[in-house]
C-alpha positions as CSV (number, residue, x, y, z in Angstrom):
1,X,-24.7,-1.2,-5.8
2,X,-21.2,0.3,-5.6
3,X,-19.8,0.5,-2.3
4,X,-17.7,2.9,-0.8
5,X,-13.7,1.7,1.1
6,X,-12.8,5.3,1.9
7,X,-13.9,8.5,1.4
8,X,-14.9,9.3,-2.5
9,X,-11.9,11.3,-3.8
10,X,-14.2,14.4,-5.1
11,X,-15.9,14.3,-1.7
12,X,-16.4,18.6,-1.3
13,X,-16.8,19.0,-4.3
14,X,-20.0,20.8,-5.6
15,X,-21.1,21.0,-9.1
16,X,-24.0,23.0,-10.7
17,X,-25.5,21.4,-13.9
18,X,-27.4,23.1,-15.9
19,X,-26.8,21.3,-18.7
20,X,-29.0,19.2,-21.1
21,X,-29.1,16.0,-23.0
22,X,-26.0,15.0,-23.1
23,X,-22.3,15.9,-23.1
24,X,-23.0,18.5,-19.9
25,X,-25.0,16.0,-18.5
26,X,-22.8,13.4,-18.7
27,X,-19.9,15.3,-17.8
28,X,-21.1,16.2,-14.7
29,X,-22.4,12.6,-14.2
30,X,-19.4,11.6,-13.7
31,X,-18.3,14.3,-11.5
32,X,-21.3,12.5,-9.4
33,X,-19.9,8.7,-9.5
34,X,-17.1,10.0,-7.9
35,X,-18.5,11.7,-4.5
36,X,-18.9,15.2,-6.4
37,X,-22.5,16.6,-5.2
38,X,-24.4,17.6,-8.5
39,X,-26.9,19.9,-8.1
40,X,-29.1,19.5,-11.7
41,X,-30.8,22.9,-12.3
42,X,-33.5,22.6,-14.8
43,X,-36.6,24.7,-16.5
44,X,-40.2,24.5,-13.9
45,X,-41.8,23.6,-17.0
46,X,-39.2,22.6,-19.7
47,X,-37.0,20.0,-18.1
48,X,-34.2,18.2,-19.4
49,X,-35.4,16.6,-22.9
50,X,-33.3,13.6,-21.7
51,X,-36.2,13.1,-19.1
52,X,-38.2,12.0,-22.6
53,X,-35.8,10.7,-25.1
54,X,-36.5,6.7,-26.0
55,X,-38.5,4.2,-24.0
56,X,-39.8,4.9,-20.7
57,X,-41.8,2.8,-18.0
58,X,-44.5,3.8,-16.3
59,X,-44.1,7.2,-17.6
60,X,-40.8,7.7,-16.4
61,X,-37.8,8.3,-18.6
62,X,-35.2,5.5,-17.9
63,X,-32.4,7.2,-20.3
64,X,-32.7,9.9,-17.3
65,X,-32.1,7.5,-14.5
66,X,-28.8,6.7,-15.9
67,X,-27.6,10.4,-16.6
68,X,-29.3,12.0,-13.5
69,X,-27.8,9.3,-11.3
70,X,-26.2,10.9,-8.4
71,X,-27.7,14.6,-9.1
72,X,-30.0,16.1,-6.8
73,X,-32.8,18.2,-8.8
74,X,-34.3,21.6,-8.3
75,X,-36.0,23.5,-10.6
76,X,-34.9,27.2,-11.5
77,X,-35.7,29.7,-14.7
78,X,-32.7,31.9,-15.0
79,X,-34.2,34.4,-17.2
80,X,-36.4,35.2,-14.2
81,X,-34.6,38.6,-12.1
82,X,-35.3,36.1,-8.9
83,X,-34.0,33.0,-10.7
84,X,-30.8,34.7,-12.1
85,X,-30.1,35.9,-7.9
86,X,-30.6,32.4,-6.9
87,X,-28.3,31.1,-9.2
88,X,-25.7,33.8,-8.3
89,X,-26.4,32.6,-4.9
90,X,-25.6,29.3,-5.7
91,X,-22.9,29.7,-7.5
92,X,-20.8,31.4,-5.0
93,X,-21.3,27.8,-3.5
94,X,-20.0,25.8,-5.8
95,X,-17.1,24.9,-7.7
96,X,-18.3,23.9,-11.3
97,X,-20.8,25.7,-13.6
98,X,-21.4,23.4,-16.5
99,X,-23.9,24.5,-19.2
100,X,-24.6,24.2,-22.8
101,X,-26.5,27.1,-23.9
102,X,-25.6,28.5,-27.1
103,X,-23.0,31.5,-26.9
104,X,-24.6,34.7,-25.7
105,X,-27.1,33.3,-23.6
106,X,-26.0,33.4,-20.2
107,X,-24.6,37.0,-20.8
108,X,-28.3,37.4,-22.1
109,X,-29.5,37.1,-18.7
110,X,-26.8,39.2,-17.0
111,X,-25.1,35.5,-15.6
112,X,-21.8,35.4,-18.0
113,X,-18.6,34.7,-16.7
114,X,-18.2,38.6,-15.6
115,X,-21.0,37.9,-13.4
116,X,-20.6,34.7,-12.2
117,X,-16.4,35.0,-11.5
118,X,-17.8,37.9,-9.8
119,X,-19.9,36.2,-7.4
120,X,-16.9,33.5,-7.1
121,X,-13.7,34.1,-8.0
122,X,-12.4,30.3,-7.6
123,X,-15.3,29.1,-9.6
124,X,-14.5,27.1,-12.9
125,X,-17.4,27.2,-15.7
126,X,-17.5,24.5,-18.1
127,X,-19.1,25.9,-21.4
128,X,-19.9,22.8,-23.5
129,X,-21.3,23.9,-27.2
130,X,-21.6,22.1,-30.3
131,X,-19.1,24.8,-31.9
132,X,-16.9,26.5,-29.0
133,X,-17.9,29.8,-27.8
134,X,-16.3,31.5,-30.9
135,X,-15.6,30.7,-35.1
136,X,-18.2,31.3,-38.0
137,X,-20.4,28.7,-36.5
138,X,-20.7,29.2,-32.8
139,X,-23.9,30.7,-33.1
140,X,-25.6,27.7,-34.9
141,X,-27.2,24.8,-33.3
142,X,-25.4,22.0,-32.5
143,X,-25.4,18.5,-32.0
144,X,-23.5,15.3,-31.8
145,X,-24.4,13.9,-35.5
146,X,-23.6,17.7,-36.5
147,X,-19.8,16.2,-34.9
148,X,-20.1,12.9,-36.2
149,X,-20.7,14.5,-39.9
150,X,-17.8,17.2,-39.5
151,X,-15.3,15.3,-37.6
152,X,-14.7,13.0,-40.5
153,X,-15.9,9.7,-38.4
154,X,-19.1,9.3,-40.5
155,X,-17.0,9.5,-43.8
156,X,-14.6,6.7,-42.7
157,X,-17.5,4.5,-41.5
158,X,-19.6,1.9,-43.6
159,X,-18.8,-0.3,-46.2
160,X,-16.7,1.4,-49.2
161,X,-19.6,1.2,-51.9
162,X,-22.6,2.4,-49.2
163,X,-23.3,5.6,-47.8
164,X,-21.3,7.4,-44.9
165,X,-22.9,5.8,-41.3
166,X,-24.1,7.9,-38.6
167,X,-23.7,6.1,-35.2
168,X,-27.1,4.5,-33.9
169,X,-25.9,6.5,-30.6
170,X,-24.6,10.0,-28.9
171,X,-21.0,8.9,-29.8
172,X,-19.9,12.5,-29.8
173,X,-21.8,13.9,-27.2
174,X,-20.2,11.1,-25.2
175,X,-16.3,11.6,-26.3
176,X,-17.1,15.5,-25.2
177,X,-19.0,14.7,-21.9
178,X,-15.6,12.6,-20.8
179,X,-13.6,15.2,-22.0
180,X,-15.4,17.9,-20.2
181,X,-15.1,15.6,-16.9
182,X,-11.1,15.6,-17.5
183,X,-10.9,19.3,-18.6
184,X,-13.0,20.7,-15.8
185,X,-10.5,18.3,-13.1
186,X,-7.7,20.5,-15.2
187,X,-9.0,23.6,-14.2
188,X,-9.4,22.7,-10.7
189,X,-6.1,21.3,-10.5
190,X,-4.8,24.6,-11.8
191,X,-7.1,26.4,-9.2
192,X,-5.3,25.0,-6.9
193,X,-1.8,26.8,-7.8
194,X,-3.4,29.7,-8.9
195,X,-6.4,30.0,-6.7
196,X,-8.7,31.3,-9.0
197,X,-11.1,29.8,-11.3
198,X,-11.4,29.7,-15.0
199,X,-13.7,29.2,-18.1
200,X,-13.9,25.5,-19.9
201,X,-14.7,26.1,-23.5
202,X,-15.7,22.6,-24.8
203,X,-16.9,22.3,-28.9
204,X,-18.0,19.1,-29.3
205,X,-16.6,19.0,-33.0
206,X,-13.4,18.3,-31.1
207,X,-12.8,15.7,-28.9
208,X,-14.3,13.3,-31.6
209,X,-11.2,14.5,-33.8
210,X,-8.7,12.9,-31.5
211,X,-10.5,9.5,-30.9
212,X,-10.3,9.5,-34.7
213,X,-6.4,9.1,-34.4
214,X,-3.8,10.9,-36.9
215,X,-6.1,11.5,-39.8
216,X,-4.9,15.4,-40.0
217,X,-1.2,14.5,-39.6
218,X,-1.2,11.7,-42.1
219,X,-3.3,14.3,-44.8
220,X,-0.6,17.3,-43.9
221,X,2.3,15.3,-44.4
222,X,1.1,12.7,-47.2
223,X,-1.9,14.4,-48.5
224,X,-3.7,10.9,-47.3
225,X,-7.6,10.4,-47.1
226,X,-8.2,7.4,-45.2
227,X,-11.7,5.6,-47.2
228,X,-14.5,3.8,-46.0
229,X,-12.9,-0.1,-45.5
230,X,-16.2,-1.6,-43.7
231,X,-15.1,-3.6,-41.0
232,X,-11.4,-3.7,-42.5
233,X,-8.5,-2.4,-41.3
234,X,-5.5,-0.6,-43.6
235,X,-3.4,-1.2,-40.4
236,X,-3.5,-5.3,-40.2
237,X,-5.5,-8.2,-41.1
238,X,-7.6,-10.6,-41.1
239,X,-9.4,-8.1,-39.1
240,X,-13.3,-8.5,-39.7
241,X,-16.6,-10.4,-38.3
242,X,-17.1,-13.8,-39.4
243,X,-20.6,-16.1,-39.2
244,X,-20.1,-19.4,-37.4
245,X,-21.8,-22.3,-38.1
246,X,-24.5,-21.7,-35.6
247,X,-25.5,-18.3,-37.0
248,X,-23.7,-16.5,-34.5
249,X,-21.0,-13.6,-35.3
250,X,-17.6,-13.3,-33.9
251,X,-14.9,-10.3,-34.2
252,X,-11.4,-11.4,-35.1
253,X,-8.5,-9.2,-34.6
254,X,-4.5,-9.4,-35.7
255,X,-3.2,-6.4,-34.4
256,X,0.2,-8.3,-33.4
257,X,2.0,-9.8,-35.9
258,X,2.6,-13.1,-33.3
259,X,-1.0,-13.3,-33.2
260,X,-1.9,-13.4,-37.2
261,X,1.0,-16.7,-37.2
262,X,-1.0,-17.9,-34.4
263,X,-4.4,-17.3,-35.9
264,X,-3.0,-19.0,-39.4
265,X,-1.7,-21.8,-37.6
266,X,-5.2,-22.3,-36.1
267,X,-6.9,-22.5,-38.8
268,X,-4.8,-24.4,-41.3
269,X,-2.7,-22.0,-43.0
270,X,0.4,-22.2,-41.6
271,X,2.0,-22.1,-45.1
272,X,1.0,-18.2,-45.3
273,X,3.3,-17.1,-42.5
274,X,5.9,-17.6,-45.2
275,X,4.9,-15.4,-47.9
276,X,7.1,-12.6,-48.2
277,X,3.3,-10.0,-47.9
278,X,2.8,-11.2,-44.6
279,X,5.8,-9.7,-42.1
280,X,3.8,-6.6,-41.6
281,X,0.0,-5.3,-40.8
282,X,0.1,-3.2,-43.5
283,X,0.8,-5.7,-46.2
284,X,-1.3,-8.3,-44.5
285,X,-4.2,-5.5,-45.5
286,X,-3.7,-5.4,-49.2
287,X,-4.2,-9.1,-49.2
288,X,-7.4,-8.8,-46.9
289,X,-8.9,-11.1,-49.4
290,X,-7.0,-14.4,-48.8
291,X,-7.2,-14.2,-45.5
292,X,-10.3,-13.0,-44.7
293,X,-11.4,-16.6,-47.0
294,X,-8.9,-18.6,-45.0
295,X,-10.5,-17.6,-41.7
296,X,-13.7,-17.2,-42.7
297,X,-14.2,-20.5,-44.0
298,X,-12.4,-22.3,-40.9
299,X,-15.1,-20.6,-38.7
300,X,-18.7,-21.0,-40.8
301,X,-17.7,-24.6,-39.8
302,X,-17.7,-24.4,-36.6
303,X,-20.2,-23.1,-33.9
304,X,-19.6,-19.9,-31.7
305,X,-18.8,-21.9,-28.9
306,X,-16.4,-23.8,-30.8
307,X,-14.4,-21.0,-31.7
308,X,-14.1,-19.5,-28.8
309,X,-12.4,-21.8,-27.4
310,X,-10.6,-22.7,-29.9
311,X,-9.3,-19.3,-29.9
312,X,-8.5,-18.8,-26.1
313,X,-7.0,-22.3,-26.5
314,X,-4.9,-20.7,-29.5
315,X,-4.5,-17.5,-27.6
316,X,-5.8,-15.6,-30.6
317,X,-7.8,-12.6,-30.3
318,X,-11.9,-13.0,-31.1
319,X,-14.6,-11.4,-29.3
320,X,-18.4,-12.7,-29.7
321,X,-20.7,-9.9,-31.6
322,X,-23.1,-9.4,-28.6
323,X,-25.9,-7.5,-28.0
324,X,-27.6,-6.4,-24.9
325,X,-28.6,-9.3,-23.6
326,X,-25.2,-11.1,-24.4
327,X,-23.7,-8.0,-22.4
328,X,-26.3,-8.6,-19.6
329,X,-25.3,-12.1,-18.5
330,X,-21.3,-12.1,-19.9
331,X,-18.7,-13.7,-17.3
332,X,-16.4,-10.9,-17.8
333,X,-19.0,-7.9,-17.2
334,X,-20.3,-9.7,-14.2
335,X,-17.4,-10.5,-12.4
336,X,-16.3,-6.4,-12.8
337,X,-19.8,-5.6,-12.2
338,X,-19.6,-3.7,-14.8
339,X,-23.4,-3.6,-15.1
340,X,-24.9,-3.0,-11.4
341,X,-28.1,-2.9,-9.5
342,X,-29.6,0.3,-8.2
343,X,-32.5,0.5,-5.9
344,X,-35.1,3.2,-7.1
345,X,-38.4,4.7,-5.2
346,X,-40.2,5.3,-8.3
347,X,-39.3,1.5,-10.8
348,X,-37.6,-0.6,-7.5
349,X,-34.3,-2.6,-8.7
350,X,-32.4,-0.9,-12.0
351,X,-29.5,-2.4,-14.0
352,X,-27.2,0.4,-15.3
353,X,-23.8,0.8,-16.6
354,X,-21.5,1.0,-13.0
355,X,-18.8,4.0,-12.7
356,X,-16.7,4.4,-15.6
357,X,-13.8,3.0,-13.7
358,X,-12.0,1.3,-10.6
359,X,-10.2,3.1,-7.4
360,X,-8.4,0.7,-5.1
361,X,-8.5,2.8,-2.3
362,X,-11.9,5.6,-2.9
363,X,-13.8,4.2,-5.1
364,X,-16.6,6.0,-6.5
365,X,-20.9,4.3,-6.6
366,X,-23.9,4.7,-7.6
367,X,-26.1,6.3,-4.5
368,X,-29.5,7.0,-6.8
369,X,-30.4,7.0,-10.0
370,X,-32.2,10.1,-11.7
371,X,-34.6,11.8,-9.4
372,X,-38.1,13.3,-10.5
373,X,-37.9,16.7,-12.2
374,X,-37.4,19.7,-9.2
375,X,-37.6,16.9,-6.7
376,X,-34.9,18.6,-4.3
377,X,-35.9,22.4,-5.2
378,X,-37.2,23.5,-1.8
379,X,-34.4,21.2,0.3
380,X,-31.0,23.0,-1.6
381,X,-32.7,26.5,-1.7
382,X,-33.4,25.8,2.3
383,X,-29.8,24.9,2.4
384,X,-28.8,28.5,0.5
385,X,-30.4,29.7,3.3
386,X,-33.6,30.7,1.9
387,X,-36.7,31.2,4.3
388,X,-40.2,29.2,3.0
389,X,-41.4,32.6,2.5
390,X,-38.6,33.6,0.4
391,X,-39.1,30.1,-1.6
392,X,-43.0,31.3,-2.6
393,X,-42.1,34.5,-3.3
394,X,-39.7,32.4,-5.9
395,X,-42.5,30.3,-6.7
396,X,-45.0,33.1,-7.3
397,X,-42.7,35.0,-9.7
398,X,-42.3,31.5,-11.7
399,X,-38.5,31.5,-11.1
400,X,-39.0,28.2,-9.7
């Protein structure tokens, strides 16, 4: 497990998550990792679907041990009158609201931003929609393929005579759960100047635009649609995966023009470093063919290890194609302990993804990973100041 050297810089910090799947989730995850305290407020009897999505042991989610790592849990049903108090309560408590209920819904049970500004002017509330909180389609459902589809990333992805490709994973719901991280520390930074609080409204049809690069600019100004090129590159080449002769896959890139001459000289080609195509990434591209044979046929002689190391030796740029288990026992991952060991009460000793990055001086760690579902719900509320008798009442009405 992560360790602390100082004092975690969000130490004070207290963020309200009632979020789910996700982009809020994750957002406020990573609030967590760095000494924020997240409070994870969830349905008594519908809790975070992330507690159920893909394989569990023992019963137990392990998706949510990752993304309710650092989160204390307490169960709360706003649409109760003595849920929608305590989360007023609470709120004038904290200093983040993140949710991702569809527009109207808060303001449905009387807990919009008039209400909750009200209760605490300083507080910032992260809104985090597949949409944005207005537009023709704010009132639709939305998810992170809807992004993927929309954005233009599935379009551009595949093999140019196969379908458009989905990614097997939340790739937008994670862009917009980082995003929401840096845009909430925006609003606090300004809250700090100004001293008052503000709304973060976070579509997730748009962060996954700028990861994308300059598609928009390069279609206003040239009316250019960028195809599907596989695992080719319009920008430089050879640039592709290659089979070694062990069966194994590596990942070659030439994005600087002193690696491709190193890369050619590697493997036997020196005498296309001359030809007049390839000074520049670009033109390199258009004569993907040639190269991609030259390469290609250098490595399927050769096993994985082979190549590496010829590589490093060359100081060319190839990466292995791994998979989880590669990841698992890599040299590099393990000496930035990149993936770490928890301890957890309910599975014992977990290996998760560690913070998302390194502090010299406050680092951020991993205290716990996800906690069972309402697990600290009578601890925080005792905390708010609620009496035990106050807590059944709570309990009685079904707010809890």
């Amino acid at each position: 497990m992560s360790t602390q050297q100082g004092q975690a810089p969000l130490t004070g910090l207290r963020v309200l998550d009632l979020a789910t799947l996700f982009a809020g989730p994750l957002a406020a995850t990573m609030l967590g990792d760095f000494g924020a305290e997240v409070v994870k407020v969830e349905h008594p009897t519908k809790p975070d679907p992330s507690r159920g999505h893909g394989p569990s042991k023992d019963g137990i989610g392990l998706w949510w041990k990752l993304l309710g790592r650092n989160k204390r849990t307490i169960t709360l049903d706003l649409s109760k009158p003595g849920g929608r108090e305590t989360l007023l309560r609470l709120a004038a408590t904290a200093d983040v609201v993140i949710e991702n209920f569809r527009p109207g819904t808060l303001e449905k049970w009387d807990l919009g931003w008039a209400e909750l500004s009200a209760a605490n002017p300083r507080l910032v509330l992260a809104r985090v929609t597949g949409f944005g909180q207005f537009g023709p389609y704010a009132h639709r459902p939305g998810f992170g393929t809807l992004a993927e589809a929309m954005s233009g990333f599935a379009a551009i992805t595949g093999e140019p005579d196969a379908p458009p490709t989905l990614p097997p994973f939340g790739l937008a719901d994670s862009i917009a759960g980082l995003a929401t991280a840096y845009a909430v520390m925006t609003a606090l930074t300004a809250r700090e100047r100004t001293g008052e609080g503000q709304v973060v409204d976070m579509a997730i049809i748009e962060p996954i635009l700028t990861v994308l690069g300059p598609q928009p600019l390069w279609y206003d100004q040239l009316g250019h649609v960028q195809p599907r090129t596989g695992n080719r590159s319009a920008n430089n080449a050879p640039r592709n995966t290659y089979r070694t002769a062990d069966g194994s896959w590596v990942a070659v890139s030439t994005s600087a023009q002193s690696i491709a001459e190193r890369l050619m000289r590697l493997v036997g080609r020196p005498e296309l470093i001359d030809e007049p195509w390839f000074a520049t990434g670009a033109d390199r591209a258009r004569h993907a063919d040639v190269l991609d044979e030259a390469v290609g046929a250098w490595i399927a002689d050769r096993t994985r290890t082979e190549v590496l190391e010829a590589f490093e030796k060359a100081e060319a740029a190839v990466a292995p194609i791994q998979d989880v288990r590669d990841v698992m026992t890599d040299p590099q991952y393990e000496a930035l302990d990149t993936i770490t060991t928890v301890q957890d009460p309910e599975l014992g000793p977990l290996r998760m993804q560690n913070v998302l990055f390194r502090l010299s001086s406050t680092p951020g760690a991993i205290h716990w990973a996800g906690r069972p579902h309402g697990a600290d719900t009578d601890t925080v509320l005792a905390e708010l100041g609620l009496t035990e008798r106050e807590i059944d009442v709570l309990r009685a009405e079904g707010a809890l």
